[in-house]
C-alpha positions as a printed Julia matrix, in Angstrom:
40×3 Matrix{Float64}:
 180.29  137.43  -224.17
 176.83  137.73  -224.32
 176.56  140.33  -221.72
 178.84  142.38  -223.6
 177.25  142.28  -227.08
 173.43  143.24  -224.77
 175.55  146.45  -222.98
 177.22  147.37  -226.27
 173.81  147.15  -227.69
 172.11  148.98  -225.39
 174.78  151.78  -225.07
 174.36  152.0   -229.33
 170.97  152.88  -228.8
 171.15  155.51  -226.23
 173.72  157.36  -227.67
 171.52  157.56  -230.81
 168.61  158.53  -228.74
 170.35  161.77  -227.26
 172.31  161.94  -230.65
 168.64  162.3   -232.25
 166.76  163.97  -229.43
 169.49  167.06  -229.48
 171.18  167.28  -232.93
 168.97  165.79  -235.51
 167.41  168.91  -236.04
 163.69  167.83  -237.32
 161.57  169.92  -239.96
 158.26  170.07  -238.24
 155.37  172.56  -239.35
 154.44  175.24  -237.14
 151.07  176.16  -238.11
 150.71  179.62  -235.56
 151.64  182.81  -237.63
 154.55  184.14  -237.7
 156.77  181.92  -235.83
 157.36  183.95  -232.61
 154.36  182.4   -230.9
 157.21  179.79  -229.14
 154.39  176.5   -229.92
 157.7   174.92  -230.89
């Protein structure tokens, strides 16, 4: 039981981690000119 709700757990937050890391598509500032520098 309790291993279950830990693995579940666990399993939640890696899927949100590579849900985030690759689809949440974050507004960050790219202060370099025109935007074709690639300093993404």
């Amino acid at each position: 039981m309790i291993q279950e709700i830990i693995a579940f757990t666990i399993l939640g937050f890696a899927v949100g981690f590579l849900i985030k890391k690759f689809f949440w598509k974050s507004k960050k500032k790219n202060d370099c000119g025109d935007g074709n520098c690639g300093c993404s």
